[in-house]
C-alpha positions in Angstrom: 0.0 0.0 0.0 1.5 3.6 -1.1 0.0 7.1 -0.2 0.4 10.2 -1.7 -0.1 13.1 -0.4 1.4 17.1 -0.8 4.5 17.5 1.0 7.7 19.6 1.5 10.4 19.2 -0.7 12.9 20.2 1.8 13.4 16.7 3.1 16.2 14.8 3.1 14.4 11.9 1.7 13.1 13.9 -1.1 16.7 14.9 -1.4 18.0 11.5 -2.5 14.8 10.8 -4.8 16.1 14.2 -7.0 20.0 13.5 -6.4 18.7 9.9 -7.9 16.9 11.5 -10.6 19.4 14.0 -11.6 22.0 10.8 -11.4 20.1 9.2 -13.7 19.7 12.2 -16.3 23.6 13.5 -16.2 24.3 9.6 -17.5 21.9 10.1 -20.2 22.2 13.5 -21.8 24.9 16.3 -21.5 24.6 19.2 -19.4 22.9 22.0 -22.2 20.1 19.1 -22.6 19.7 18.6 -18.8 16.7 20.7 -17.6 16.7 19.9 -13.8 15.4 22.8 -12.0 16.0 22.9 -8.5 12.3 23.1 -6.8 13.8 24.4 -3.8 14.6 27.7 -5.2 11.0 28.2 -6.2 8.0 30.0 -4.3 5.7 27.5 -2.7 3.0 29.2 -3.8 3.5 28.2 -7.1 4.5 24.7 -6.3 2.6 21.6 -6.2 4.8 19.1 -4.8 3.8 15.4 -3.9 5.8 12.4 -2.3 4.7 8.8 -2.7 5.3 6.9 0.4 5.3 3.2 0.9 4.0 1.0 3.9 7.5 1.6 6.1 6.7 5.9 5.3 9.8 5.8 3.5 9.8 8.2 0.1 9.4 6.2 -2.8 8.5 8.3 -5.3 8.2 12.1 -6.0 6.7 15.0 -8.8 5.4 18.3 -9.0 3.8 20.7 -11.3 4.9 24.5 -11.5 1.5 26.6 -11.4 1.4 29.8 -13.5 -2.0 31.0 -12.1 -2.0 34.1 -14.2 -1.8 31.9 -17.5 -3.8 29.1 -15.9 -0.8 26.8 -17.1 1.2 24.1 -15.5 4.7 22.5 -15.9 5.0 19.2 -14.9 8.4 18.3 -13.2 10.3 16.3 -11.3 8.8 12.8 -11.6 10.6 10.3 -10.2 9.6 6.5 -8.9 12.5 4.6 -7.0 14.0 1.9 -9.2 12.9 -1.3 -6.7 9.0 0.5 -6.4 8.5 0.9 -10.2 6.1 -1.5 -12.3 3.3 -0.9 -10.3 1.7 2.0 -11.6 2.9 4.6 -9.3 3.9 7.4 -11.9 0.2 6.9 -13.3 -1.5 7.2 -9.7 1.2 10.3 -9.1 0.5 12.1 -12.1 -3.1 11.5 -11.7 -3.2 13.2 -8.5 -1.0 15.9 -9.2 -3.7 16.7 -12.1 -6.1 17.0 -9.9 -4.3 19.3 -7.3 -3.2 21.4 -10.7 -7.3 21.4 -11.3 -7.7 22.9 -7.6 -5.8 25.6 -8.7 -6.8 26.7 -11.9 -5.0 25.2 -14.8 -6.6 24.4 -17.2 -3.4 23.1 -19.2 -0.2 21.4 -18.7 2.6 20.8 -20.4 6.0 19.0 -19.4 9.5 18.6 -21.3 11.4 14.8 -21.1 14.4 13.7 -22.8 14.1 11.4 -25.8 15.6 8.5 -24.1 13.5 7.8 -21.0 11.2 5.6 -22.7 9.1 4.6 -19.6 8.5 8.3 -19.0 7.3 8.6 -22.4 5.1 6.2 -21.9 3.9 7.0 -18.9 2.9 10.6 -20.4 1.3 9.1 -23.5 -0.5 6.6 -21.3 -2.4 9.3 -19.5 -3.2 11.3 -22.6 -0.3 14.0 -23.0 0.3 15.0 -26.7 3.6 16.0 -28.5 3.7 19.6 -28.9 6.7 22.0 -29.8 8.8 23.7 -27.8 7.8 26.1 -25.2 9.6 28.7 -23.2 11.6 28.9 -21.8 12.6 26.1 -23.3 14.2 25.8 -27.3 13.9 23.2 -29.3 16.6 20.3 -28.7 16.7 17.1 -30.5 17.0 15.5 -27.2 14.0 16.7 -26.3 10.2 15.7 -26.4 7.7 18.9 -25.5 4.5 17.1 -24.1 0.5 18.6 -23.5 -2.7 18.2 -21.9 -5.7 20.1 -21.8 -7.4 19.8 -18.3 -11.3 19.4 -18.3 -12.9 22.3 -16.4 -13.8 21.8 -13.2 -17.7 21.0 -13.6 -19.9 23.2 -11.0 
């Protein structure tokens, strides 16, 4: 059993999961490719931030989506399942929730960049209906790149 719920992501836990992460993309693509922001330096206002935690409350898995409230936009980043947990669904159940949070707050569209080579992500994002799109700032186009979309459903009153 695995919960997820909104959490801070100044943790040390949540620490490793984005040192893993960012392990993981410096092996596959050179530094002008890489795109890791560093959610710490962002307001918390404009951050949605989850943690999935399994049975033993130990951080398993992490994401969060940017919120530009103004634009009613939002960028998905950081997803990341710990190798051992994956195969079970848990990016899927993540993103889904983090959809839903982005919903609470207004977007009404979000979009997300991932490198060409992590297939499982791509999947994952085509899987719960994101479509390729081009670039979008502030991002260029980079042939290592994939630019992903998905139009919310408004929030039905």
């Amino acid at each position: 059993m695995y919960s997820i719920n909104i959490e801070s992501v100044f943790q040390k836990e949540v620490e490793q999961l984005i040192a893993a992460l960012d392990a993981y993309q410096h092996a596959l693509y050179p530094a002008e490719s890489n795109h890791c922001t560093d959610l710490t330096s962002l307001d918390g206002e404009k951050l949605i931030f989850m943690v999935i935690r399994d049975r033993a409350d130990v951080a398993v898995g992490c994401g969060a989506i940017l919120v530009d409230s103004v634009n009613r936009v939002g960028e998905v980043k950081r997803i990341y399942i710990d190798e051992q947990h994956r195969g079970q669904r848990l990016g899927e159940k993540l993103l889904a929730v983090l959809e839903q949070e982005a919903l609470q707050q207004s977007c009404r569209l979000l979009r997300l960049e991932t490198g060409i080579k992590q297939h499982g992500a791509i999947t994952l994002y085509q899987r719960q209906g994101y479509q390729l799109v081009e670039a979008f700032a502030p991002y260029k186009p980079d042939p290592l790149s994939l630019f992903m979309a998905k139009d919310l459903p408004p929030v039905k009153l």
